[in-house]
Backbone atoms as SQL, in Angstrom:
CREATE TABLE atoms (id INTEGER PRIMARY KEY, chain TEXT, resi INTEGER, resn TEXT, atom TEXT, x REAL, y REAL, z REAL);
INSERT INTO atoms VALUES
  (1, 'A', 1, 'UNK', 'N', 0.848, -1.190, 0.000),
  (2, 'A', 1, 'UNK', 'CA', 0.000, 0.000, 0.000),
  (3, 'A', 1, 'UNK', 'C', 0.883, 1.240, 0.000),
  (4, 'A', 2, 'UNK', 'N', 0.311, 2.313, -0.959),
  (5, 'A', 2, 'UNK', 'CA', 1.408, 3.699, -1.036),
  (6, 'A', 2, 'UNK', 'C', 0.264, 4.611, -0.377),
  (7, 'A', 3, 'UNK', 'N', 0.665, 5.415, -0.054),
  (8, 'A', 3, 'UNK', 'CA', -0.365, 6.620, 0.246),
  (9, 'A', 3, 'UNK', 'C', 0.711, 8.062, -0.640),
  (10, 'A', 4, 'UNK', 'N', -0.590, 8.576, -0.556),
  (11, 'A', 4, 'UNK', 'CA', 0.308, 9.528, -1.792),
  (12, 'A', 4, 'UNK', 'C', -0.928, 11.680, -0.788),
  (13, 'A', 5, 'UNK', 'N', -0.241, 12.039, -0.498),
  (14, 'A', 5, 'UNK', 'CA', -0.567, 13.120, -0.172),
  (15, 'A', 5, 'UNK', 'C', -0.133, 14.495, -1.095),
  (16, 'A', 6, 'UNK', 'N', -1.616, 14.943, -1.524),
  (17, 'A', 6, 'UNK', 'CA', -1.380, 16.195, -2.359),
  (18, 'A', 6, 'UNK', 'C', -2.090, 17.352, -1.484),
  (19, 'A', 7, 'UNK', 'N', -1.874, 18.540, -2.841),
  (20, 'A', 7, 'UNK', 'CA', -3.049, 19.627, -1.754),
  (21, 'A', 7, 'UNK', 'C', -2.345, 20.657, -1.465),
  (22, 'A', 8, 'UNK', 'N', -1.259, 20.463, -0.897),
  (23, 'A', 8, 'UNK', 'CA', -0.638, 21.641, -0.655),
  (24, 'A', 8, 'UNK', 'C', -0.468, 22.860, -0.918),
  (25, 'A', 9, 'UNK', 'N', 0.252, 24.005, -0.601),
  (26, 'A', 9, 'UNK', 'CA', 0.434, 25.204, -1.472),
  (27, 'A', 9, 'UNK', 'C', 0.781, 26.585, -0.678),
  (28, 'A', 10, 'UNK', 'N', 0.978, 27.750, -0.907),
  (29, 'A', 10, 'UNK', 'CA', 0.436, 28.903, -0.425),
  (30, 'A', 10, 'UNK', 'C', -0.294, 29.177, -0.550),
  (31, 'A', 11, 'UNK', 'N', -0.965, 29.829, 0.989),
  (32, 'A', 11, 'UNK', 'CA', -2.376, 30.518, 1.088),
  (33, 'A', 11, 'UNK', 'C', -1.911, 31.696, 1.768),
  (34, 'A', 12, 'UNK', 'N', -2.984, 32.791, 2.041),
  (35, 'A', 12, 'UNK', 'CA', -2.478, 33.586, 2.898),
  (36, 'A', 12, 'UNK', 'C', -3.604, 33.141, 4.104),
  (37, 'A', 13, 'UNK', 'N', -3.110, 33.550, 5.144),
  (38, 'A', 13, 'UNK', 'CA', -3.938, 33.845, 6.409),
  (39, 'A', 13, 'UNK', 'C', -5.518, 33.707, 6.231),
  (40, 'A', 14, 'UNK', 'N', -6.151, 32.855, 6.632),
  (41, 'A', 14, 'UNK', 'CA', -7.881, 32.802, 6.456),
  (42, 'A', 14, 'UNK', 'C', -7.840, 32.348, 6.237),
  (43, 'A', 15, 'UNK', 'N', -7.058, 31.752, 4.935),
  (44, 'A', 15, 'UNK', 'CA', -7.705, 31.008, 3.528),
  (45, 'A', 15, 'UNK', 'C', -7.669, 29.580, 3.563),
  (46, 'A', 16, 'UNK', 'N', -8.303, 28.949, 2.558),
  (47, 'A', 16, 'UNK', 'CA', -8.470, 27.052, 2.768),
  (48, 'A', 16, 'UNK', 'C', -7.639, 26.544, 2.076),
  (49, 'A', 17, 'UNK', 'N', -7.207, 25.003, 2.693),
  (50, 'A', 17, 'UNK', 'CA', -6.919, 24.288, 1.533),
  (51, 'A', 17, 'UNK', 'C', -7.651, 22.784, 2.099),
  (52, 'A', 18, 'UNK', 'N', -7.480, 21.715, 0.829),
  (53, 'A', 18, 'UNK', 'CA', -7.585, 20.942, 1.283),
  (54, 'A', 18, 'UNK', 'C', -7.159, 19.509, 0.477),
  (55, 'A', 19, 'UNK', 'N', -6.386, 18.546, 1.812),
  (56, 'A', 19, 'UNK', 'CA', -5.144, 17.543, 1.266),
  (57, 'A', 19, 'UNK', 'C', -6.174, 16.503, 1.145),
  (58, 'A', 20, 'UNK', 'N', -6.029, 15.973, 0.033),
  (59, 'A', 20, 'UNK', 'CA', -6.179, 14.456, -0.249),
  (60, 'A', 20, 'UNK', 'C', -5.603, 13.706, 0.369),
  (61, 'A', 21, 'UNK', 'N', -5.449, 12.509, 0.468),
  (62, 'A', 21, 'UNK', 'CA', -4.464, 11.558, 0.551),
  (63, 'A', 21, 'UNK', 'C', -5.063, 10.136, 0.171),
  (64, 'A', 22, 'UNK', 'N', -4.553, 9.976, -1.398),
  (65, 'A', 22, 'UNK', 'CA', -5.215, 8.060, -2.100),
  (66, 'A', 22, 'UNK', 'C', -4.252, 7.106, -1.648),
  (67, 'A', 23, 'UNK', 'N', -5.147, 6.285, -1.014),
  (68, 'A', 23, 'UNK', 'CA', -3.966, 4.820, -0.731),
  (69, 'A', 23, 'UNK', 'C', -4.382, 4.094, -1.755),
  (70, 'A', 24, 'UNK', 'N', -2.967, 3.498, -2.484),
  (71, 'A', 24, 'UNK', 'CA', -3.064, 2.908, -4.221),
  (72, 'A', 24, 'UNK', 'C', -2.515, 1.588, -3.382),
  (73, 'A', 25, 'UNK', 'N', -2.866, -0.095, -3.975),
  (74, 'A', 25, 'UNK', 'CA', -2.078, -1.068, -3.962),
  (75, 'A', 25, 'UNK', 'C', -3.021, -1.540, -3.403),
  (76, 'A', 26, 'UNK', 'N', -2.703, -2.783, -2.243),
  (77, 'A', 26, 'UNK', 'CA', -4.066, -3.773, -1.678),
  (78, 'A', 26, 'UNK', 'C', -4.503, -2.687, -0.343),
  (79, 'A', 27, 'UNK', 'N', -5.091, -2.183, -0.626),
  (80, 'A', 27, 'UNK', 'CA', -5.372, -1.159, 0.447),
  (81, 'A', 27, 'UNK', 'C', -6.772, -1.937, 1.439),
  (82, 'A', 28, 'UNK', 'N', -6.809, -1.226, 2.699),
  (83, 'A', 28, 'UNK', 'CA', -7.700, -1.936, 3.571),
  (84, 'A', 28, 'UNK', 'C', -8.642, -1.109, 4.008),
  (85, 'A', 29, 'UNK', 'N', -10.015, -1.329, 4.081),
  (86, 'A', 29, 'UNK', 'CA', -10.230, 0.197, 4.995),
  (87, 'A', 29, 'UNK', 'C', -10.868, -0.391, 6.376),
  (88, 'A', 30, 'UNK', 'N', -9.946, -1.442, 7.133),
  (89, 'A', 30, 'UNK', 'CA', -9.797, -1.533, 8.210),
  (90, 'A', 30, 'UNK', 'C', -9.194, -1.274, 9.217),
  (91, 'A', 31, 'UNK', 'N', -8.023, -0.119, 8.747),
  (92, 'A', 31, 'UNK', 'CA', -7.645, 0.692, 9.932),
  (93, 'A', 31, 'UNK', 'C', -7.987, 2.189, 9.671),
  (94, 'A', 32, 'UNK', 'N', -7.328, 2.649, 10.871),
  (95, 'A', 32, 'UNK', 'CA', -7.593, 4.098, 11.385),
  (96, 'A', 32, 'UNK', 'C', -6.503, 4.767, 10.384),
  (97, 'A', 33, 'UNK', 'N', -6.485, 6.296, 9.854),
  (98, 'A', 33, 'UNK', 'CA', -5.690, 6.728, 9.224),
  (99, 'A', 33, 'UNK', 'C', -5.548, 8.222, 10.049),
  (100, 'A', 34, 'UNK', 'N', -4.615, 8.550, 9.397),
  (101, 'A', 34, 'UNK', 'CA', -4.633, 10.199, 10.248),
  (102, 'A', 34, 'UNK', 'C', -3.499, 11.262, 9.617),
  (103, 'A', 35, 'UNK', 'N', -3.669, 12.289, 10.179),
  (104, 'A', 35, 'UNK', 'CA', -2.544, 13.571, 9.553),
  (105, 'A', 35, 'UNK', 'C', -1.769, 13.705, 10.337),
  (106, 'A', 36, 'UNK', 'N', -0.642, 14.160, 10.115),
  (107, 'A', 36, 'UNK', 'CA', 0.422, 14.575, 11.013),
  (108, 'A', 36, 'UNK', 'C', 1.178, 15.881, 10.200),
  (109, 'A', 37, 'UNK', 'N', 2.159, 16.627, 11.024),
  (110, 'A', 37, 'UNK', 'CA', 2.678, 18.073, 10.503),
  (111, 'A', 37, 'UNK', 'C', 4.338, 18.326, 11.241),
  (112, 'A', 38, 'UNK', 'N', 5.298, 18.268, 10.436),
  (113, 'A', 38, 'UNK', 'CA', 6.218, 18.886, 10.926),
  (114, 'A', 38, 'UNK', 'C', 6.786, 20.268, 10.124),
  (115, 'A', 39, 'UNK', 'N', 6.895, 21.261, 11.240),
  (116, 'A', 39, 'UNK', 'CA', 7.344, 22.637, 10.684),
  (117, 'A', 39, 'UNK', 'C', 8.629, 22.591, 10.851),
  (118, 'A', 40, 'UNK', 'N', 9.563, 23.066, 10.560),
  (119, 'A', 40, 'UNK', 'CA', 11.047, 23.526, 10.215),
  (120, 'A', 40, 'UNK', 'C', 11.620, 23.306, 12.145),
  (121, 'A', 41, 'UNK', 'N', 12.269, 23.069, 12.378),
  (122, 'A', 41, 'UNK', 'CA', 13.184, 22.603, 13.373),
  (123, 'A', 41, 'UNK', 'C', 11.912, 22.064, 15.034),
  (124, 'A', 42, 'UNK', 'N', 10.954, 21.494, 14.249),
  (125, 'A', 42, 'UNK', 'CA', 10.102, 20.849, 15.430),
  (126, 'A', 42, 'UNK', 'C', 9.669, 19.396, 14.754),
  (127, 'A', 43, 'UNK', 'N', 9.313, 19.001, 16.409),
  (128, 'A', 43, 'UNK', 'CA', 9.011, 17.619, 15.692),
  (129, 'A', 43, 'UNK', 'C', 7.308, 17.113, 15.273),
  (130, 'A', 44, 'UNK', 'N', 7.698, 16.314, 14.486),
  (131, 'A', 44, 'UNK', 'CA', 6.073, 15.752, 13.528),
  (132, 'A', 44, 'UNK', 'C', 5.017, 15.792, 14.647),
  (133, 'A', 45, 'UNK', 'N', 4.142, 16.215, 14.649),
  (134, 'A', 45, 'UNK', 'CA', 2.782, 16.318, 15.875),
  (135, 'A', 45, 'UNK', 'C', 1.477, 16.364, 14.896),
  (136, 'A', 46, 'UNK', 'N', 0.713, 15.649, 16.023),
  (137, 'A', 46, 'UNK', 'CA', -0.487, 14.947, 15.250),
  (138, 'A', 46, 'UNK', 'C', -1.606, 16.225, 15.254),
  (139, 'A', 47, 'UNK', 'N', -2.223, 16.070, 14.138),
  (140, 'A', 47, 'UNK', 'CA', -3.250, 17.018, 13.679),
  (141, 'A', 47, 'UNK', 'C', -4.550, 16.196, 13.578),
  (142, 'A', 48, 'UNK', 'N', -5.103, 14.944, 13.031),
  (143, 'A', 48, 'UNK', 'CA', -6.517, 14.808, 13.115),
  (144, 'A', 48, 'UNK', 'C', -6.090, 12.961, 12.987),
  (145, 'A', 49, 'UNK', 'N', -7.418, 12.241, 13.399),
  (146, 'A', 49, 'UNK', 'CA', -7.389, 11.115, 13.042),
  (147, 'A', 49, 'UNK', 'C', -8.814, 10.752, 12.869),
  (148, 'A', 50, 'UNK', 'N', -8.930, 9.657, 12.330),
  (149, 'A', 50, 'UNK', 'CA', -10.035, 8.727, 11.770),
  (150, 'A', 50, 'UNK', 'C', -10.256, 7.925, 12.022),
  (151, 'A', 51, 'UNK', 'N', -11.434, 7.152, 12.877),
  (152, 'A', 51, 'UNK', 'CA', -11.419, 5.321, 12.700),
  (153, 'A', 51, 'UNK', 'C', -11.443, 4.910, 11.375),
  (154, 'A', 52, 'UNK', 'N', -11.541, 3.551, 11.683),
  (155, 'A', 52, 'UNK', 'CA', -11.493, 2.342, 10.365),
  (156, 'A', 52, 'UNK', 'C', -13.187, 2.963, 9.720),
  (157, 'A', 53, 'UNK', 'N', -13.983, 3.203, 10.324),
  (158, 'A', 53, 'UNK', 'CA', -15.344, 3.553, 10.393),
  (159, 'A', 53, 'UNK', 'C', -16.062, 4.906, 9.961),
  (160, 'A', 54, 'UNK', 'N', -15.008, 5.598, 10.419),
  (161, 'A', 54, 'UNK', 'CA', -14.905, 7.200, 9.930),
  (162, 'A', 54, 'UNK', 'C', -16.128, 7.789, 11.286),
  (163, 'A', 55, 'UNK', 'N', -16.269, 6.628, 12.022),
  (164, 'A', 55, 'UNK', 'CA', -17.078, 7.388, 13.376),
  (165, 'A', 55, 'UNK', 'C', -16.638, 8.460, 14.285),
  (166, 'A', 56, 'UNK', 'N', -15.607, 7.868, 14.501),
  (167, 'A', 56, 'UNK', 'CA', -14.780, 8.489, 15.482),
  (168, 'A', 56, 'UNK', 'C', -13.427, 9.070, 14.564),
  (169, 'A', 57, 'UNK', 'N', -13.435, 10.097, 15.411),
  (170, 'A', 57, 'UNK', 'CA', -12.806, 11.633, 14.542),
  (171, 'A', 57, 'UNK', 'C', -12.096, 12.486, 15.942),
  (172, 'A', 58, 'UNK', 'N', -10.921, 12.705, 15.910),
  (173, 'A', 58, 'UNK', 'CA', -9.804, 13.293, 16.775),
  (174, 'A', 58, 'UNK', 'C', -9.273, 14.528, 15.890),
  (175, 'A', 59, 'UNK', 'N', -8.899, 15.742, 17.142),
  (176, 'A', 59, 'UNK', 'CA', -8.183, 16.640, 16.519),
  (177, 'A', 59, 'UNK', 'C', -6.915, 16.953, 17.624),
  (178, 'A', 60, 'UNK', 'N', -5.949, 17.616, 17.060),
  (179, 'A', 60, 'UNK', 'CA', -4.960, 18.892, 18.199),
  (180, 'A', 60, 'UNK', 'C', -6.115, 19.639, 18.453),
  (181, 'A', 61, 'UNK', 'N', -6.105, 19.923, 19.716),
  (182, 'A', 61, 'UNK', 'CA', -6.069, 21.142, 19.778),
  (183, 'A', 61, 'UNK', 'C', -6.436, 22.874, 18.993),
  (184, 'A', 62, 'UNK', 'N', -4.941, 22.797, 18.782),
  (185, 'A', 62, 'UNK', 'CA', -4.714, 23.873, 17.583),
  (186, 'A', 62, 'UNK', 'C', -5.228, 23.839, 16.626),
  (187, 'A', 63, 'UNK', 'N', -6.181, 22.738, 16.320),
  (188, 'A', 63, 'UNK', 'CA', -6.914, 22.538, 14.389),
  (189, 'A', 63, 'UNK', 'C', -8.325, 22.390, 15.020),
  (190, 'A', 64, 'UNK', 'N', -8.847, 22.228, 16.639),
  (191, 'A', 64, 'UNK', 'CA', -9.927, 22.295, 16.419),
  (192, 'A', 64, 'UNK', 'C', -10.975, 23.324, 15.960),
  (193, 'A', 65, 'UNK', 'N', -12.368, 23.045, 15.552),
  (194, 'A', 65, 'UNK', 'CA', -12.582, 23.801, 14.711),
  (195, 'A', 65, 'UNK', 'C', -12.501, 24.715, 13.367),
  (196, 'A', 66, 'UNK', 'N', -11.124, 24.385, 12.922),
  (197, 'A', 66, 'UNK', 'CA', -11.050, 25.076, 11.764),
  (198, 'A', 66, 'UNK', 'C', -10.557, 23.736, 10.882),
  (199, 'A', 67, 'UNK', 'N', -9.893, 22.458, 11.427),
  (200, 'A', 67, 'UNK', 'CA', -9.844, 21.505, 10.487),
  (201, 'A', 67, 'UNK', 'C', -11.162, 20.426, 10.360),
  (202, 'A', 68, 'UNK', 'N', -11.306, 19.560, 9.658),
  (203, 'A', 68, 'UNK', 'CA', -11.867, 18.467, 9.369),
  (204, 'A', 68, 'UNK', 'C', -10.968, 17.598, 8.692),
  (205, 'A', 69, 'UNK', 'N', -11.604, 16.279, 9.064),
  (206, 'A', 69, 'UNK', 'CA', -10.827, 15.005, 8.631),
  (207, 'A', 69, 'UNK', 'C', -12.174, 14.018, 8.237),
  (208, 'A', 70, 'UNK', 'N', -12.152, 13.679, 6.957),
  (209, 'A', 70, 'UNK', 'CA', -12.693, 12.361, 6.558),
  (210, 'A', 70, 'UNK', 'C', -12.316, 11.510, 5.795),
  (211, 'A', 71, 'UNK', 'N', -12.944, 10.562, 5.256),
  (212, 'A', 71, 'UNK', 'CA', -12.889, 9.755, 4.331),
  (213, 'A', 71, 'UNK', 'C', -13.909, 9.260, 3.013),
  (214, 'A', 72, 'UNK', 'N', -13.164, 8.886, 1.839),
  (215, 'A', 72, 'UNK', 'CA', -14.319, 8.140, 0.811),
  (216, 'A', 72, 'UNK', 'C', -13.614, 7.418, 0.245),
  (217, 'A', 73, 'UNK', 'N', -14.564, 5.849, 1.023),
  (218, 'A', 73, 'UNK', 'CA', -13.821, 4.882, 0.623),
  (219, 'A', 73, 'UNK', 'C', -13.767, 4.092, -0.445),
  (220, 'A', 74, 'UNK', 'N', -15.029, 4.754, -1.161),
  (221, 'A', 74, 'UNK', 'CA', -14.938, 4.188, -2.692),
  (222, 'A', 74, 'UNK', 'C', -13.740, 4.571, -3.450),
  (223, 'A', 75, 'UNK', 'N', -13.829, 5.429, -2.984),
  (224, 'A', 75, 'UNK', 'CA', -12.014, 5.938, -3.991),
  (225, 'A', 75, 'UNK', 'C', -10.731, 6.231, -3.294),
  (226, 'A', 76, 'UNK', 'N', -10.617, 4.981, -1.897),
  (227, 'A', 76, 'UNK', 'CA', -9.813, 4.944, -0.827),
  (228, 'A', 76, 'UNK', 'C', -9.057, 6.171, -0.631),
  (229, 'A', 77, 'UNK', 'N', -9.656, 6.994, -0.544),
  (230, 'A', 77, 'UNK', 'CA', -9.040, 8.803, -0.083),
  (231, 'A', 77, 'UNK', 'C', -9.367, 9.191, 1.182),
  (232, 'A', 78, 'UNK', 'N', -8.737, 9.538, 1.975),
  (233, 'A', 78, 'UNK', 'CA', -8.890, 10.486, 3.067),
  (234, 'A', 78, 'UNK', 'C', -8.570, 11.564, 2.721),
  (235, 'A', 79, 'UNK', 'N', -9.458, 12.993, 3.545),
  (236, 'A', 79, 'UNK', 'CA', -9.018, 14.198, 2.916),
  (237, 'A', 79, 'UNK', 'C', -8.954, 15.336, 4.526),
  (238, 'A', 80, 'UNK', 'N', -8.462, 15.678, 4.625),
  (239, 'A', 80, 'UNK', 'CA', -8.058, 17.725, 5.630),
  (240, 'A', 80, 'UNK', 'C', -8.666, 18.280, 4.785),
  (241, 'A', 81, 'UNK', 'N', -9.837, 18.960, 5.283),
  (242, 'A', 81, 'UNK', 'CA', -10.143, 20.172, 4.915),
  (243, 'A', 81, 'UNK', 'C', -9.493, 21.315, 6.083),
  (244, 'A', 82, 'UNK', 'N', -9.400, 22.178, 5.479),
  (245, 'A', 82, 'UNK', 'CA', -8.367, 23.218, 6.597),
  (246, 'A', 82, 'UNK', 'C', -9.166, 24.718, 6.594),
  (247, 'A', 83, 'UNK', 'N', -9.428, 24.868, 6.987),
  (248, 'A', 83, 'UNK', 'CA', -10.446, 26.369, 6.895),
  (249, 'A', 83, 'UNK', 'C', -9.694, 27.362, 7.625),
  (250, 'A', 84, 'UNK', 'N', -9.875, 28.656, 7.426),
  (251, 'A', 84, 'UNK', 'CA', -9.188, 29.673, 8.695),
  (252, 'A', 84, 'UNK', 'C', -7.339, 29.294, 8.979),
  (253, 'A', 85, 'UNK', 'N', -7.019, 29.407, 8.034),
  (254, 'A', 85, 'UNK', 'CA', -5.559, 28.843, 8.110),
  (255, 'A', 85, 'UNK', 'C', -4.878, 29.999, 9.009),
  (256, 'A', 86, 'UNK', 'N', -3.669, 29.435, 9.618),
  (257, 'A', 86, 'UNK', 'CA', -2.902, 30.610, 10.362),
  (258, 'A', 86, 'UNK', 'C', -1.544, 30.662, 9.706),
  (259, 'A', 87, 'UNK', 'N', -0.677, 31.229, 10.294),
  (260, 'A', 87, 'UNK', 'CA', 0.709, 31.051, 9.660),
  (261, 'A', 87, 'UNK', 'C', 1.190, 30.148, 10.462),
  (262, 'A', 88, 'UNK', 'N', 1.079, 29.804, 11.909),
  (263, 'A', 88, 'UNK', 'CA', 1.321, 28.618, 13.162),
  (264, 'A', 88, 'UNK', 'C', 1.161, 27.428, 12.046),
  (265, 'A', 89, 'UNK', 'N', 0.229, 27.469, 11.067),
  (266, 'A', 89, 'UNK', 'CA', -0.080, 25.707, 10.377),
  (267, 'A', 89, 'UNK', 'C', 0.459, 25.403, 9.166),
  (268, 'A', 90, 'UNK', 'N', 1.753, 26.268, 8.968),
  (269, 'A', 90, 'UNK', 'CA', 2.687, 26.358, 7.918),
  (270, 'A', 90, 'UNK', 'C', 3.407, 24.697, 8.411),
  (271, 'A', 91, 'UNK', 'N', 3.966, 24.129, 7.856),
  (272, 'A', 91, 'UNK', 'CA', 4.383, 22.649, 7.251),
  (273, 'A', 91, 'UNK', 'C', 4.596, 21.688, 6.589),
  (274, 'A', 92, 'UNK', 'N', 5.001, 20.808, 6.717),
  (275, 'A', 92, 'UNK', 'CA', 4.872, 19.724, 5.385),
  (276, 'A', 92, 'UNK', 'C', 3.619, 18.497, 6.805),
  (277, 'A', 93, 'UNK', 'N', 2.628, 18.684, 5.895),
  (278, 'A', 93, 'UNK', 'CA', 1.677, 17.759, 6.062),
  (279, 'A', 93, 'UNK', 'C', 1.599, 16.648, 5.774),
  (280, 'A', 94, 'UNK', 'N', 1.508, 15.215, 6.463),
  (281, 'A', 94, 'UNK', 'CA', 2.041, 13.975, 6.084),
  (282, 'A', 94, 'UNK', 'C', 0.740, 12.573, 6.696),
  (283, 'A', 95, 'UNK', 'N', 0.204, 12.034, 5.271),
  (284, 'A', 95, 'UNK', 'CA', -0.763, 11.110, 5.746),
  (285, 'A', 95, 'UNK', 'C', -0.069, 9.533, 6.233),
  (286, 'A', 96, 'UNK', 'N', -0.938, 8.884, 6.976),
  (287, 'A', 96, 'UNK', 'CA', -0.596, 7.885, 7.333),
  (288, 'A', 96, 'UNK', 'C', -1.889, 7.041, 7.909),
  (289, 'A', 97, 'UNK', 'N', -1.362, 5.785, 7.531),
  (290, 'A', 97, 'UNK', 'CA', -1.946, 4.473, 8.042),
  (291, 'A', 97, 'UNK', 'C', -2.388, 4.023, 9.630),
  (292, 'A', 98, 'UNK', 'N', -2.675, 3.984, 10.465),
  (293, 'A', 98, 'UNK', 'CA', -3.155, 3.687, 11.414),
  (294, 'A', 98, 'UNK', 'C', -2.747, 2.217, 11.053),
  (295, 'A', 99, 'UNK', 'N', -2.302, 1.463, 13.115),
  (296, 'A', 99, 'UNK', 'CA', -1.995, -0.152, 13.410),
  (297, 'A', 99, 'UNK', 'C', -3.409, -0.671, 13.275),
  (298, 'A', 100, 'UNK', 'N', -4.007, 0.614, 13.978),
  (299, 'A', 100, 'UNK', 'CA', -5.138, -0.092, 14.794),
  (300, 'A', 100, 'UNK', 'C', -6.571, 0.302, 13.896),
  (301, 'A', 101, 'UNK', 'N', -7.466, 0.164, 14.368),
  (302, 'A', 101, 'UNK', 'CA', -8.929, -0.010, 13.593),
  (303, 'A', 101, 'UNK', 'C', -8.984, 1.751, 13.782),
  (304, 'A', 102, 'UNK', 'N', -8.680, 2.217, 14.977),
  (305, 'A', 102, 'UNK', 'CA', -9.026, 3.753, 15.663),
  (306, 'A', 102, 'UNK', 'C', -7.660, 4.425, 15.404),
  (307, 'A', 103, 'UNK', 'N', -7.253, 5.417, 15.347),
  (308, 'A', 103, 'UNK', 'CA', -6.879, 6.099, 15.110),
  (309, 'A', 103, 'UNK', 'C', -5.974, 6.959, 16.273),
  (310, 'A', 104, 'UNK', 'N', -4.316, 6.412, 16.877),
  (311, 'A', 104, 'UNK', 'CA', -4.177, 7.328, 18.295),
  (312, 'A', 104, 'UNK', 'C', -3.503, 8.559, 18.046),
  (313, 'A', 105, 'UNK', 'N', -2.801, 9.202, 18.783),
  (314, 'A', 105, 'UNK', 'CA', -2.135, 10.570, 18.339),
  (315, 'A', 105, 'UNK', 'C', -0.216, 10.693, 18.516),
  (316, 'A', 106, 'UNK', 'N', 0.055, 8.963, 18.475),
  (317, 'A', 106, 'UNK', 'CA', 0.921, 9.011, 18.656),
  (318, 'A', 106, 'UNK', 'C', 1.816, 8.557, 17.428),
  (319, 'A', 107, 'UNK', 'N', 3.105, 8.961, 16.677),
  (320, 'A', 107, 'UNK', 'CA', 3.464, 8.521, 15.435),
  (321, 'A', 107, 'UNK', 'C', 3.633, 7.049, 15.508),
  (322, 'A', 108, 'UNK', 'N', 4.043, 6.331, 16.906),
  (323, 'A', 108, 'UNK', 'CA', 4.643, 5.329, 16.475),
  (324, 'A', 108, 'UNK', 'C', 3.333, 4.358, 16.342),
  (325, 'A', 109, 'UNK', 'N', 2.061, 5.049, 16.489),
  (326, 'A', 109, 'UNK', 'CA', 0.825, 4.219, 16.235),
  (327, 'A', 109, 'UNK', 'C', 0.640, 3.973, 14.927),
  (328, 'A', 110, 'UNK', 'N', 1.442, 4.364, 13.818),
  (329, 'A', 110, 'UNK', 'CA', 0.985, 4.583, 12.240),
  (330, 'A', 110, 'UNK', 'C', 2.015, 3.376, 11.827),
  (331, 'A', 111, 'UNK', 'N', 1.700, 2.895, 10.691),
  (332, 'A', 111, 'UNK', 'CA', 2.091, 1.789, 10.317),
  (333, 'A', 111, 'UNK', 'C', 3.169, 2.192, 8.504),
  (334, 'A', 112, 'UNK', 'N', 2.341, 3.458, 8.038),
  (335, 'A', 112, 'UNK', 'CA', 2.434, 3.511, 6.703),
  (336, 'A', 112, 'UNK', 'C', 2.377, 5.114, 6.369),
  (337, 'A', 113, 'UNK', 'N', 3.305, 5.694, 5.835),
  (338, 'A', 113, 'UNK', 'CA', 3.395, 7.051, 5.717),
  (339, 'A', 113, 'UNK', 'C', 3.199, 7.760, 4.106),
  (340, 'A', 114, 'UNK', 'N', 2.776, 8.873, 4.141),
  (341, 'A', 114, 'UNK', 'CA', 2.660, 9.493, 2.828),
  (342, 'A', 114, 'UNK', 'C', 4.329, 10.004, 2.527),
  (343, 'A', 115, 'UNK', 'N', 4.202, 11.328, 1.512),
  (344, 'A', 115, 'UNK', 'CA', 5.577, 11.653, 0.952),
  (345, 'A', 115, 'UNK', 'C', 5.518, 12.881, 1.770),
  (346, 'A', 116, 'UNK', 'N', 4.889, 13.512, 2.279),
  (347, 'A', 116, 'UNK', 'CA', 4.496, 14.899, 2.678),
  (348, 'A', 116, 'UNK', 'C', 3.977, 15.828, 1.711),
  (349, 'A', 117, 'UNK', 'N', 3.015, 16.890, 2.013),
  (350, 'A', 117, 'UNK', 'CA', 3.136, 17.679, 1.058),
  (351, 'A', 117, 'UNK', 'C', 3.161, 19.431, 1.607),
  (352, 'A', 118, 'UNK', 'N', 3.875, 20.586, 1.331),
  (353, 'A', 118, 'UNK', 'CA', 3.740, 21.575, 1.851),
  (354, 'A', 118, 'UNK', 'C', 2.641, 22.706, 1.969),
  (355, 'A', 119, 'UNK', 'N', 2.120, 22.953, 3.129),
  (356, 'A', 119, 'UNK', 'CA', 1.659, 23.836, 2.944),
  (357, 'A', 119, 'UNK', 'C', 2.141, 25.574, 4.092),
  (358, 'A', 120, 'UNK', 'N', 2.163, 26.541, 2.903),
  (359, 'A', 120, 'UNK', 'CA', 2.410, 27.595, 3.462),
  (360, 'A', 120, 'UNK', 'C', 1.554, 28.513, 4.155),
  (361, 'A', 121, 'UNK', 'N', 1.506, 29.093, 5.080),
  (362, 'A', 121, 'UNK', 'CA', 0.608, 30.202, 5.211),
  (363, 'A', 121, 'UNK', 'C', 1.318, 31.574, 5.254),
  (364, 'A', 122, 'UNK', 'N', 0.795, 32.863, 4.649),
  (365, 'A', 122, 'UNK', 'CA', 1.296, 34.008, 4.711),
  (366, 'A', 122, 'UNK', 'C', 0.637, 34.748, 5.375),
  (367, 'A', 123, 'UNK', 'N', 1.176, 35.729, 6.390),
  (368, 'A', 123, 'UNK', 'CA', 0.616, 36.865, 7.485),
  (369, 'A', 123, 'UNK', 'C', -0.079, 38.030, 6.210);
């Protein structure tokens, strides 16, 4: 299984984006998947997750309310919608696989990683 994360870009301040991420190959949609973000000299920290189910739905903190996280599994995609962007959510954004059916907030819970993709925000 590959996961492939697009979407990225510059925005300025407010503005939306929002990341895909297609898992191509024997893909499952029996685990949990989720986002993660590392900015320039910090480490990768979790932004949203998903059950296997798409019931149960986790955020930071810092993205509640202005992110969303789902899925469509007909066309095995998970997607971030990102609304109200700040310049704080500047990063390379990075999808991943979940061990488990649910989705935890910890990296070493992910099994399977995307390529990253960047997104900027401008003040």
């Amino acid at each position: 299984v590959q996961l492939q994360a697009s979407g990225g870009g510059l925005v300025q301040a407010g503005g939306s984006l929002r990341l895909p991420c297609v898992a191509s190959g024997r893909t499952s949609s029996n685990n949990g998947m989720g986002w993660f973000r590392q900015a320039p000299g910090k480490e990768r920290e979790f932004v949203a997750g998903i059950s296997w189910n798409g019931r149960y739905r986790s955020y930071a903190d810092s993205v509640k309310g202005r992110f969303t996280i789902s899925r469509e599994y007909a066309a095995n995609t998970m997607y971030l919608q990102m609304n109200d962007l700040e310049p704080e959510d500047t990063a390379v954004y990075y999808c991943a696989t979940a061990r488990q059916a649910v989705a935890g907030t910890g990296a070493d819970q992910y099994m399977r990683w995307g390529q990253g993709t960047q997104v900027t925000v401008s003040s």
